[in-house]
C-alpha positions as CSV (number, residue, x, y, z in Angstrom):
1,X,12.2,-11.2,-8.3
2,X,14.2,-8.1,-7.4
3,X,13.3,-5.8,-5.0
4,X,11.5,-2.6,-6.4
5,X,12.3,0.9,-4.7
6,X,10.2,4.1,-4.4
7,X,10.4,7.6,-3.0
8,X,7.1,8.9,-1.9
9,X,6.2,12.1,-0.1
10,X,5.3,12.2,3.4
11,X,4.4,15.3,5.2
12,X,6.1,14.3,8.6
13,X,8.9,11.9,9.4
14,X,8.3,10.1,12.6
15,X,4.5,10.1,11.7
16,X,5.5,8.2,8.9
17,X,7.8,6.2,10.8
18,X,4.9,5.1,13.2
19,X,3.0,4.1,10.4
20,X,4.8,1.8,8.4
21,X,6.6,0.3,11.2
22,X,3.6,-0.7,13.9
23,X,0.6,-0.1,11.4
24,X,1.8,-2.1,8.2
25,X,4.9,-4.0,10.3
26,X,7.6,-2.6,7.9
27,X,11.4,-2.8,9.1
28,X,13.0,0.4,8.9
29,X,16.5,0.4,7.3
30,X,18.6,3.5,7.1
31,X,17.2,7.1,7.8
32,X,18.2,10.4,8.5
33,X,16.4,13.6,9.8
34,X,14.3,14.1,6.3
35,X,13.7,10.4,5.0
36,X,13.8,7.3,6.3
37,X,13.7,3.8,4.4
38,X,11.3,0.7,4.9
39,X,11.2,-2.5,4.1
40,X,7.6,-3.0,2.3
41,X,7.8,-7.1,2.3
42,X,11.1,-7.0,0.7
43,X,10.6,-3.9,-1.6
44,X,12.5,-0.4,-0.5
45,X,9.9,2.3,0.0
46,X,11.8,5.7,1.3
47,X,9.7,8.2,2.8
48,X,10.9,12.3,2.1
49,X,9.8,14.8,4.3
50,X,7.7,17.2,1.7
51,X,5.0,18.6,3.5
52,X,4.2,20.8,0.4
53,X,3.7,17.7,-1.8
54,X,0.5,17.6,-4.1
55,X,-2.5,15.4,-2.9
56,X,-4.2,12.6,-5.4
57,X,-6.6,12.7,-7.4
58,X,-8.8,9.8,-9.0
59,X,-9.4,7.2,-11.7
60,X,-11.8,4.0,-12.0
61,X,-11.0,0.3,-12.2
62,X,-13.4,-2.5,-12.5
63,X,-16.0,0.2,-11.8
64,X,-14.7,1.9,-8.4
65,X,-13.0,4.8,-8.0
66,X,-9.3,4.6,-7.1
67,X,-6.5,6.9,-5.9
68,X,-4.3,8.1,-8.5
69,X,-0.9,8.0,-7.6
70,X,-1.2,4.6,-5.7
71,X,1.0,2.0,-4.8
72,X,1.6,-0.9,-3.0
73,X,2.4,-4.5,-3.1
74,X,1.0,-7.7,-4.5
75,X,1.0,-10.1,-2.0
76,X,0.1,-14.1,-1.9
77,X,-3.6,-15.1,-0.9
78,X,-2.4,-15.9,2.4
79,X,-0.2,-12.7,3.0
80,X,-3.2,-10.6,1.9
81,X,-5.6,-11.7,4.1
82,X,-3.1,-11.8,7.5
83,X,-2.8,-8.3,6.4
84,X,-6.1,-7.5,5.7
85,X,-7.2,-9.1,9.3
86,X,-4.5,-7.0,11.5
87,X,-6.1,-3.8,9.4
88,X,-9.9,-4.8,10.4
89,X,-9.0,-5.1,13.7
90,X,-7.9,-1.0,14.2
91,X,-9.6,1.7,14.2
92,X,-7.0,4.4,13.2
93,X,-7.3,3.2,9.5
94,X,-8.0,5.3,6.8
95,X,-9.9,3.1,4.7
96,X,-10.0,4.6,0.7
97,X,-11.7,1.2,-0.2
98,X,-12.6,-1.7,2.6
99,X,-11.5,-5.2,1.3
100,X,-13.1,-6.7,-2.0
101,X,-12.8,-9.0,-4.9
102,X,-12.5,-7.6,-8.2
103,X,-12.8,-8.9,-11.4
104,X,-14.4,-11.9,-9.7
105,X,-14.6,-15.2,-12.1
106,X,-12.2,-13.6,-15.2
107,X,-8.4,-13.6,-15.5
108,X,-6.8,-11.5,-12.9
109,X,-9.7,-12.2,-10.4
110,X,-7.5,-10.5,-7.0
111,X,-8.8,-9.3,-3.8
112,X,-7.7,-5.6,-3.3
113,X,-8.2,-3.2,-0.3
114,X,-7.0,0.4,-0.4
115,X,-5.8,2.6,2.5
116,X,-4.1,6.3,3.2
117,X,-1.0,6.9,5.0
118,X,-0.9,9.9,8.0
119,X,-0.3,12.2,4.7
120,X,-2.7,11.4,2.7
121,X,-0.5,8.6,0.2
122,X,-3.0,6.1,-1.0
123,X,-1.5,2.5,-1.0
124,X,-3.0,-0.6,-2.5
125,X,-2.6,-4.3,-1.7
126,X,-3.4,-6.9,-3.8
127,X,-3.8,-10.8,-3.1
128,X,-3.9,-13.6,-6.1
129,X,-4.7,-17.2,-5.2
130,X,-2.7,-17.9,-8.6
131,X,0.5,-15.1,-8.9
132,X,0.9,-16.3,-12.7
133,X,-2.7,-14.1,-12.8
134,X,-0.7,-10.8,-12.2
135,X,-0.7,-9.8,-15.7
136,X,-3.4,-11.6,-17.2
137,X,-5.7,-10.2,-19.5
Protein backbone atom coordinates (compact mmCIF):
# COMPACT_ATOMS: atom_id res chain seq x y z
CA UNK A 1 0.00 0.00 0.00
CA UNK A 2 0.99 3.58 -0.69
CA UNK A 3 1.15 6.17 1.60
CA UNK A 4 -2.06 8.47 1.61
CA UNK A 5 -1.56 12.39 2.20
CA UNK A 6 -3.89 15.01 3.64
CA UNK A 7 -3.93 18.76 4.43
CA UNK A 8 -6.06 19.51 7.35
CA UNK A 9 -6.68 22.79 9.20
CA UNK A 10 -5.19 23.57 12.43
CA UNK A 11 -5.74 26.68 14.26
CA UNK A 12 -2.14 26.86 15.76
CA UNK A 13 1.16 25.37 14.59
CA UNK A 14 3.19 24.31 17.54
CA UNK A 15 -0.08 23.33 19.32
CA UNK A 16 -0.47 21.01 16.62
CA UNK A 17 2.99 20.05 16.67
CA UNK A 18 2.69 18.96 20.34
CA UNK A 19 -0.09 16.96 19.60
CA UNK A 20 0.71 14.68 16.94
CA UNK A 21 4.17 14.30 17.95
CA UNK A 22 3.96 13.42 22.05
CA UNK A 23 0.07 12.75 22.10
CA UNK A 24 -0.40 10.31 18.94
CA UNK A 25 3.70 9.71 18.59
CA UNK A 26 3.79 11.01 14.94
CA UNK A 27 7.41 11.90 13.33
CA UNK A 28 7.48 15.23 12.04
CA UNK A 29 8.98 15.63 8.56
CA UNK A 30 9.42 18.90 6.93
CA UNK A 31 7.71 22.26 8.20
CA UNK A 32 7.79 25.74 7.93
CA UNK A 33 6.35 28.67 9.92
CA UNK A 34 2.55 27.87 8.65
CA UNK A 35 2.41 23.97 8.20
CA UNK A 36 4.27 21.39 9.32
CA UNK A 37 4.15 17.52 8.02
CA UNK A 38 3.64 14.23 10.08
CA UNK A 39 4.14 10.95 9.73
CA UNK A 40 0.55 9.31 10.78
CA UNK A 41 1.98 5.47 10.80
CA UNK A 42 3.35 5.87 7.38
CA UNK A 43 0.61 8.14 5.87
CA UNK A 44 1.62 12.17 5.28
CA UNK A 45 -0.84 14.31 7.23
CA UNK A 46 0.29 18.19 6.91
CA UNK A 47 -1.15 20.50 9.25
CA UNK A 48 -1.93 24.51 7.80
CA UNK A 49 -2.23 27.15 10.10
CA UNK A 50 -6.10 28.35 9.32
CA UNK A 51 -7.32 29.52 12.42
CA UNK A 52 -10.50 30.71 10.52
CA UNK A 53 -11.23 27.14 9.29
CA UNK A 54 -14.99 25.90 9.70
CA UNK A 55 -15.77 23.36 12.63
CA UNK A 56 -17.58 19.87 11.93
CA UNK A 57 -20.62 18.90 12.00
CA UNK A 58 -22.33 15.37 12.35
CA UNK A 59 -23.59 12.11 10.75
CA UNK A 60 -24.50 8.50 12.27
CA UNK A 61 -22.87 5.05 11.75
CA UNK A 62 -23.95 1.86 13.16
CA UNK A 63 -26.23 4.01 15.38
CA UNK A 64 -23.76 6.68 16.97
CA UNK A 65 -23.13 9.91 16.03
CA UNK A 66 -19.90 10.77 14.27
CA UNK A 67 -17.87 13.76 13.28
CA UNK A 68 -18.15 14.77 9.80
CA UNK A 69 -15.15 15.64 8.36
CA UNK A 70 -13.13 12.82 10.02
CA UNK A 71 -10.16 10.98 9.41
CA UNK A 72 -7.71 8.78 10.55
CA UNK A 73 -6.06 5.53 10.12
CA UNK A 74 -6.93 1.86 10.02
CA UNK A 75 -4.66 0.13 12.08
CA UNK A 76 -4.01 -3.75 12.90
CA UNK A 77 -5.78 -5.30 16.14
CA UNK A 78 -2.66 -4.99 17.89
CA UNK A 79 -1.69 -1.34 16.72
CA UNK A 80 -5.16 -0.31 17.82
CA UNK A 81 -5.25 -1.34 21.07
CA UNK A 82 -1.32 -0.10 22.04
CA UNK A 83 -2.89 3.01 20.84
CA UNK A 84 -5.93 2.94 22.42
CA UNK A 85 -4.06 1.99 25.90
CA UNK A 86 -1.45 5.15 25.74
CA UNK A 87 -4.92 7.34 25.06
CA UNK A 88 -6.66 5.82 28.38
CA UNK A 89 -3.93 6.52 30.26
CA UNK A 90 -4.16 10.73 29.75
CA UNK A 91 -6.19 12.97 30.80
CA UNK A 92 -5.72 15.83 28.18
CA UNK A 93 -7.84 13.74 25.66
CA UNK A 94 -10.73 14.97 23.95
CA UNK A 95 -12.62 11.95 23.74
CA UNK A 96 -15.62 12.39 20.71
CA UNK A 97 -16.31 8.62 21.25
CA UNK A 98 -14.37 6.37 24.07
CA UNK A 99 -13.30 2.99 22.49
CA UNK A 100 -15.98 0.40 21.07
CA UNK A 101 -16.82 -2.36 18.82
CA UNK A 102 -19.00 -1.79 16.10
CA UNK A 103 -20.82 -3.80 13.90
CA UNK A 104 -19.97 -6.63 16.34
CA UNK A 105 -20.54 -10.36 14.78
CA UNK A 106 -21.21 -9.00 10.81
CA UNK A 107 -18.70 -8.30 8.13
CA UNK A 108 -16.53 -5.40 8.94
CA UNK A 109 -16.92 -6.11 12.77
CA UNK A 110 -13.77 -3.15 13.83
CA UNK A 111 -13.19 -1.57 17.08
CA UNK A 112 -13.14 2.32 16.58
CA UNK A 113 -12.50 5.15 19.12
CA UNK A 114 -12.80 8.84 18.02
CA UNK A 115 -10.85 11.81 19.34
CA UNK A 116 -10.32 15.88 18.66
CA UNK A 117 -7.20 17.54 18.00
CA UNK A 118 -6.21 21.08 20.10
CA UNK A 119 -8.47 22.60 17.03
CA UNK A 120 -11.18 20.91 17.12
CA UNK A 121 -10.28 18.14 13.88
CA UNK A 122 -12.05 14.91 14.73
CA UNK A 123 -9.74 11.82 13.94
CA UNK A 124 -10.82 8.19 13.93
CA UNK A 125 -8.97 4.99 14.40
CA UNK A 126 -9.95 1.81 13.44
CA UNK A 127 -8.63 -1.74 14.43
CA UNK A 128 -9.63 -5.18 12.30
CA UNK A 129 -8.52 -8.55 13.64
CA UNK A 130 -8.97 -9.55 9.83
CA UNK A 131 -7.66 -6.32 7.34
CA UNK A 132 -9.27 -8.20 4.30
CA UNK A 133 -12.68 -6.92 6.43
CA UNK A 134 -11.89 -3.20 5.52
CA UNK A 135 -14.34 -3.09 2.82
CA UNK A 136 -16.69 -5.80 3.51
CA UNK A 137 -20.14 -5.45 3.20
Amino acid sequence: MTPFHLAFPVRDIDEARRFYRDVLGCNIGRSAETWVDFDLYGHQMSAHCRPEAAQASSGTVDGHSVPIPHFGVVLKMDDWKTLRDRLETRGDIDWVMKPSLRFEGQPGEQATLFIRDPSGNALEFKGFADLSQVFAS
